[in-house]
C-alpha positions as CSV (number, residue, x, y, z in Angstrom):
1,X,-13.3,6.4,-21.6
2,X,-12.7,8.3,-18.6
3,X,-12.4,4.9,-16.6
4,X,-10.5,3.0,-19.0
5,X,-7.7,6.1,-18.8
6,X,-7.9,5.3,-14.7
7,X,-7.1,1.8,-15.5
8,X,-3.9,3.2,-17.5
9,X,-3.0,5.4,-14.8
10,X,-2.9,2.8,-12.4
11,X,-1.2,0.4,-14.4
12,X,1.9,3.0,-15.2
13,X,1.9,3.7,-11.7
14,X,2.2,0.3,-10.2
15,X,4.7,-0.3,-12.9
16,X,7.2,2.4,-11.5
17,X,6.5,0.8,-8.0
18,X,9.2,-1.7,-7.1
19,X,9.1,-2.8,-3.2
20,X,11.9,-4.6,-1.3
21,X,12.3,-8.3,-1.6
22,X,10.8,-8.0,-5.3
23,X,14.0,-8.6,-6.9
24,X,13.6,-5.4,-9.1
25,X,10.4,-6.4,-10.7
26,X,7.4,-3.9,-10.2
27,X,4.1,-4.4,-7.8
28,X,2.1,-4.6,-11.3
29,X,3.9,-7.6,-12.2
30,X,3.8,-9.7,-9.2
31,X,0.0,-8.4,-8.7
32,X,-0.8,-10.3,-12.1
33,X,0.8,-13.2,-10.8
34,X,-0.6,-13.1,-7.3
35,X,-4.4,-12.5,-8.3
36,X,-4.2,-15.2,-10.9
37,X,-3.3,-17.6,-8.1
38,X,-5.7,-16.8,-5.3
39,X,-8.5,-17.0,-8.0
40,X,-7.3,-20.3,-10.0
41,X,-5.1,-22.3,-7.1
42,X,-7.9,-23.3,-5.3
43,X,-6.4,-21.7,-2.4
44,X,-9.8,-21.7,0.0
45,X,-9.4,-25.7,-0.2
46,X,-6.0,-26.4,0.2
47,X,-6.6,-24.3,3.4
48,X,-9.4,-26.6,4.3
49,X,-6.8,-29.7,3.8
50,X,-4.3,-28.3,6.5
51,X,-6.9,-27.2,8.6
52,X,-7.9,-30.4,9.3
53,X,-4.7,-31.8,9.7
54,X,-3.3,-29.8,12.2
55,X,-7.3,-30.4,13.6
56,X,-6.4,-34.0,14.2
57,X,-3.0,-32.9,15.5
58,X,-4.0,-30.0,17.8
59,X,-5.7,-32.8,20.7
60,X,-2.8,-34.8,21.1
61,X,0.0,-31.8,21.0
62,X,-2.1,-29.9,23.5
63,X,-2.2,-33.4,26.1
64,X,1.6,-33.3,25.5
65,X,2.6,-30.0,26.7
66,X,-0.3,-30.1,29.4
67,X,0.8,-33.1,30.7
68,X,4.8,-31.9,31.0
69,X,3.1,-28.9,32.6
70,X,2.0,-30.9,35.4
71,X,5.6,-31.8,36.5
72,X,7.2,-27.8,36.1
73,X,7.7,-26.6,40.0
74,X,6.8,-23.2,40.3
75,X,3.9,-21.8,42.8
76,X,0.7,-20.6,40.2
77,X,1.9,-21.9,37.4
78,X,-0.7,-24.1,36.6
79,X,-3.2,-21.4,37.6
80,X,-1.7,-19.0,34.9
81,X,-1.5,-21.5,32.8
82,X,-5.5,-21.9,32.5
83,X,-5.7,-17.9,32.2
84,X,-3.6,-18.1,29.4
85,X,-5.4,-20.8,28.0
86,X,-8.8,-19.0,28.3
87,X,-7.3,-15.4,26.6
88,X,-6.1,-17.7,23.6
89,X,-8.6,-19.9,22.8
90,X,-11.5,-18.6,20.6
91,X,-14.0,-17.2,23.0
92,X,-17.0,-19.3,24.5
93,X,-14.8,-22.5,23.6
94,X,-12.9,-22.4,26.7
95,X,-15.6,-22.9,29.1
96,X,-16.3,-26.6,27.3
97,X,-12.3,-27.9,27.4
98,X,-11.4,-26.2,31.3
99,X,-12.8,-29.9,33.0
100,X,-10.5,-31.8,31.4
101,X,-7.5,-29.4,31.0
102,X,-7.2,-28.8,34.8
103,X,-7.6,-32.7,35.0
104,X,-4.4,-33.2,33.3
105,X,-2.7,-30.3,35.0
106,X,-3.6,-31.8,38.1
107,X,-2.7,-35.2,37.9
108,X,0.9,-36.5,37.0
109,X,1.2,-39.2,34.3
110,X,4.1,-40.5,32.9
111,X,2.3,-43.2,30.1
112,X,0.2,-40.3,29.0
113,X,3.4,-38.3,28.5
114,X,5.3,-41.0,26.4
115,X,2.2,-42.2,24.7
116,X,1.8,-38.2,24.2
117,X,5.1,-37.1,22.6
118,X,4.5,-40.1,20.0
119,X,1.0,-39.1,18.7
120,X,1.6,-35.8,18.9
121,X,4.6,-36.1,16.5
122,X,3.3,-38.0,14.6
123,X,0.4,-35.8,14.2
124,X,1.9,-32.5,13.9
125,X,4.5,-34.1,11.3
126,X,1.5,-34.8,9.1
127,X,-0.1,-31.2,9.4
128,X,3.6,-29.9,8.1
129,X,3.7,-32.2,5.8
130,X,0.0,-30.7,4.5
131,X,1.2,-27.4,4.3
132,X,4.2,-28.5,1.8
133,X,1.5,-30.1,-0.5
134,X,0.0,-27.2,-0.1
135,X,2.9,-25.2,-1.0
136,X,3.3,-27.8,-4.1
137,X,-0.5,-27.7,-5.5
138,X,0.5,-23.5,-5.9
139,X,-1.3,-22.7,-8.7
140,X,2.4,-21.2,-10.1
141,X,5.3,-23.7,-10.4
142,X,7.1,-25.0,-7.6
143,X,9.7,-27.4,-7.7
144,X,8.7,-30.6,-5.9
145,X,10.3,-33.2,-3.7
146,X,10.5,-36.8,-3.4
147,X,7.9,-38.9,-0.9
148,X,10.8,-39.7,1.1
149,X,12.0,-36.1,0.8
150,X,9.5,-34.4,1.5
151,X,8.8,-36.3,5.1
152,X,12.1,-35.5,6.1
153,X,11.8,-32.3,5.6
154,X,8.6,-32.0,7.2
155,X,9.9,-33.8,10.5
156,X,12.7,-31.1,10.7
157,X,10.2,-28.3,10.4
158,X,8.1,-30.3,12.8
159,X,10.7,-30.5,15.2
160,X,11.9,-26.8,14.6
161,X,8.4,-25.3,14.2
162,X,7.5,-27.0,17.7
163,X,10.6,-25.8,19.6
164,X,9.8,-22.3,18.4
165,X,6.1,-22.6,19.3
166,X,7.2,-24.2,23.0
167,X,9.3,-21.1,23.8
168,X,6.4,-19.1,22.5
169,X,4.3,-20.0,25.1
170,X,7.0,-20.8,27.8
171,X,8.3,-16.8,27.1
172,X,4.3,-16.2,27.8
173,X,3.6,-18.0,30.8
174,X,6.9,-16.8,32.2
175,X,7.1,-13.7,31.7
176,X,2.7,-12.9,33.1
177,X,3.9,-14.9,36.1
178,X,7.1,-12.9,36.2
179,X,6.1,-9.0,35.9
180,X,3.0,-9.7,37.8
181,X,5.8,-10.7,40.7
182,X,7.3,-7.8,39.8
183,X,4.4,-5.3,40.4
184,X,3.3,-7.3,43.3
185,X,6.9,-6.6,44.9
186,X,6.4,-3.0,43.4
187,X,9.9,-3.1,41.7
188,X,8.6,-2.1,38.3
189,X,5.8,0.1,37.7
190,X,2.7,0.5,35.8
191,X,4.8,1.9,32.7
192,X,7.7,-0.6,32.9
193,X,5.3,-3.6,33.2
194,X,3.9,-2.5,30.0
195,X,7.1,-1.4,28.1
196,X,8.0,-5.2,28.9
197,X,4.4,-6.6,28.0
198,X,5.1,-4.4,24.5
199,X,8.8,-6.0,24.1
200,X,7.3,-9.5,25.0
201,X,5.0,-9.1,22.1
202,X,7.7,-7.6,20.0
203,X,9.4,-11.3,20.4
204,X,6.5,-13.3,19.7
205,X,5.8,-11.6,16.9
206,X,9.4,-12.1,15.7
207,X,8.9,-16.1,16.5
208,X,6.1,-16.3,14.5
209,X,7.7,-14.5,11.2
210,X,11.0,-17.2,12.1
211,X,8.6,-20.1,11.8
212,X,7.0,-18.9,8.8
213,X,9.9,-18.0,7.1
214,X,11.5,-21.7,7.5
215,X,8.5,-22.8,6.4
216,X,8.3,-21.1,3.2
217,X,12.0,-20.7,2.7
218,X,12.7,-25.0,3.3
219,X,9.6,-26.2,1.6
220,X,10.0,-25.9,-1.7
221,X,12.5,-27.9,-3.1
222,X,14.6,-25.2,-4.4
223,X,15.6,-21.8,-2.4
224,X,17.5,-20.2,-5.4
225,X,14.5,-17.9,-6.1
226,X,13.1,-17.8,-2.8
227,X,14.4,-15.3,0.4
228,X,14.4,-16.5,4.0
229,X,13.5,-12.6,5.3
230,X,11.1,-12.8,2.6
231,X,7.7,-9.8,1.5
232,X,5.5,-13.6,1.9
233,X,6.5,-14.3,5.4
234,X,6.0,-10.7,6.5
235,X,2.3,-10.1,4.7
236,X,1.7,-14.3,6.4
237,X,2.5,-12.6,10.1
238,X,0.6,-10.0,9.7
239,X,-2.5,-11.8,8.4
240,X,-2.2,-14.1,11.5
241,X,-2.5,-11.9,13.8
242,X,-4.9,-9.3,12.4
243,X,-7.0,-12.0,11.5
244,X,-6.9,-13.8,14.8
245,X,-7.9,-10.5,16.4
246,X,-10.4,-10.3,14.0
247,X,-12.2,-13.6,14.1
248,X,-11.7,-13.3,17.9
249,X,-13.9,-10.2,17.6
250,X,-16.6,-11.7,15.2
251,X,-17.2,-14.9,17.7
252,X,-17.2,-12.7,20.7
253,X,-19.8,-10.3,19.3
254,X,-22.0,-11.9,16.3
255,X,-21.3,-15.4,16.5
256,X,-23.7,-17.8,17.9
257,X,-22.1,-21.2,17.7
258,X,-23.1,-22.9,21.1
259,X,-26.6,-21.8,20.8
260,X,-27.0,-23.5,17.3
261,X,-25.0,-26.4,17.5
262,X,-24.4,-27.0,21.4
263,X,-21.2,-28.5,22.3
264,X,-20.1,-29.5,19.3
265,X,-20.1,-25.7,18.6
266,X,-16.4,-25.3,20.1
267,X,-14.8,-27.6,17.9
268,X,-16.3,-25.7,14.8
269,X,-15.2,-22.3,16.0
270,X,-11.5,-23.9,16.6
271,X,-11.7,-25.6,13.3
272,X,-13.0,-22.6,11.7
273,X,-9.8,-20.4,13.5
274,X,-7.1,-23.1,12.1
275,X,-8.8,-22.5,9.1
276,X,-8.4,-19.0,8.9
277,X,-4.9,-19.1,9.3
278,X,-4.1,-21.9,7.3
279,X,-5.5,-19.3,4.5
280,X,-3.2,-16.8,5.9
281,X,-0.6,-19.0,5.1
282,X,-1.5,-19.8,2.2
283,X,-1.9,-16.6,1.0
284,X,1.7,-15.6,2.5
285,X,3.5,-18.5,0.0
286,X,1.7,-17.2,-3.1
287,X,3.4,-14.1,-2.6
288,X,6.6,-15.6,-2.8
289,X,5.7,-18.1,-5.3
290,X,4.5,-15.0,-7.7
291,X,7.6,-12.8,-6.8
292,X,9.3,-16.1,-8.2
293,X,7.5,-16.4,-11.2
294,X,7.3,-12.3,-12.1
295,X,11.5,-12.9,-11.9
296,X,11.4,-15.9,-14.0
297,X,9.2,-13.6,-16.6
298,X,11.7,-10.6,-16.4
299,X,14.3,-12.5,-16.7
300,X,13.3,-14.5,-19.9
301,X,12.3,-11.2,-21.6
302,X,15.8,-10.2,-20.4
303,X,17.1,-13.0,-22.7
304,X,14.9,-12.5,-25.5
305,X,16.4,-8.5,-25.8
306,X,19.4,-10.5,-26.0
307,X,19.6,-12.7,-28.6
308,X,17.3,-9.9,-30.6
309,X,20.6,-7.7,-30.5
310,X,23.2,-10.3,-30.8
């Protein structure tokens, strides 16, 4: 008795809780929504879909922007370049891929480049396009696009989500080479570096919430119910990074993956990361996609109170 007046308690006061971006429906009514499709839209395998899309097109992207690499001018670059490389990557994978990335950052080739650009646009145009299926098998209702539409608006994410991810990393490299410059000249100091570092972050973090929210805000076929600056795309950013610090931390510290499977342990633990964030996603869009559907609700019991009085 005592529990089931809890259950009450916490009902009525989720009810009376109405966040930002919720369109003025409560917490309690999205939650219903929200649980229902984590549980019932087979969330953990659409995950698994795009994970292994954007598998097939991480190889190809990553000789790409390698292989432009090799031709950018500046003293060190390359060198930073591989630290970066190393501090991103999921631990003990870097060791098995360092060979052949300083072979391409070495050696200048302009086939590989063309040759490159193609595959990896192709590639990463198919891993979009596996996020908007996955955005379309949402256990809650999503309006769908065409076969022709749907490519073409997964080639202008690709191209979008790609620019955004290059300047990522360019603001990266960039700005370690440049404040390490900076403290080597002793023009900033030890505070400065790291207000800078912080602000840095600051803007990646930013990039990463503008990629998410152009994906969930142009991939369903309507926007009327959806917001660009939207609760989905903030609770997707923050699940990408706390769980990529996260999973960072499990492989560094419990994981054996090498010492059971041997080499092909690295490409598990990479798989397993895109994975993970696929989910985070995921999990981002259902947000949305129940915000949508807890409106659609309100709104139809709106209607009915209506017509009962008219």
């Amino acid at each position: 008795m005592a529990e089931h007046r809890l259950v009450r308690s916490g009902e009525k006061l989720l009810k009376t809780i109405k966040p930002w971006g919720f369109g003025g429906v409560s917490l309690y009514e999205v939650l219903r929504f929200f649980i229902q499709g984590l549980f019932e839209g087979f969330i953990t395998t659409r995950a698994s879909a795009i994970s292994f899309s954007f598998f097939l097109a991480l190889f190809p992207f990553s000789i790409f922007l390698l292989t432009v690499v090799a031709y950018i001018p500046i003293d060190n670059f390359q060198e930073e370049l591989m630290f970066l490389i190393s501090k991103v990557v999921p631990p003990n994978s870097f060791q098995a891929i360092e060979a052949t990335i300083d072979d391409i950052l070495s050696i200048r080739r302009g086939d590989l480049l063309s040759l490159g650009f193609l595959l990896a646009l192709f590639f990463a145009n198919n891993g979009v396009n596996a996020i908007l299926t996955g955005f379309y098998q949402s256990y809650h209702k999503v309006e769908l696009r065409n076969l022709f539409g749907q490519y073409g608006v997964s080639l202008g994410l690709t191209i979008a989500l790609s620019t955004l991810f290059i300047t990522s990393v360019a603001l990266i490299i960039f700005s370690e080479v440049g404040i390490s410059r900076l403290e080597d000249l002793r023009i900033v100091s030890n505070f400065s570096s790291n207000l800078l570092f912080a602000v840095r972050f600051i803007i990646i973090v930013l990039l990463v919430f503008l990629s998410l929210s152009l994906l969930f805000y142009y991939g369903p076929a309507s926007q009327k119910t959806y917001r660009f600056i939207s609760p989905g795309g903030i609770l997707a950013t923050v699940l990408l990074f706390v769980t990529s610090y996260a999973f960072s931390y499990y492989v560094s510290n419990f994981a054996s993956y090498n010492k059971l499977y041997g080499s092909i342990g690295t490409l598990l633990v990479i798989l397993l990361w895109i994975w993970v964030n696929s989910l985070a996603i995921l999990i981002g869009f259902e947000l949305n996609a129940s915000i949508s559907e807890a409106l659609k609700e309100h709104q139809g019991d709106d209607e009915i109170r209506l017509k009962s009085f008219s």
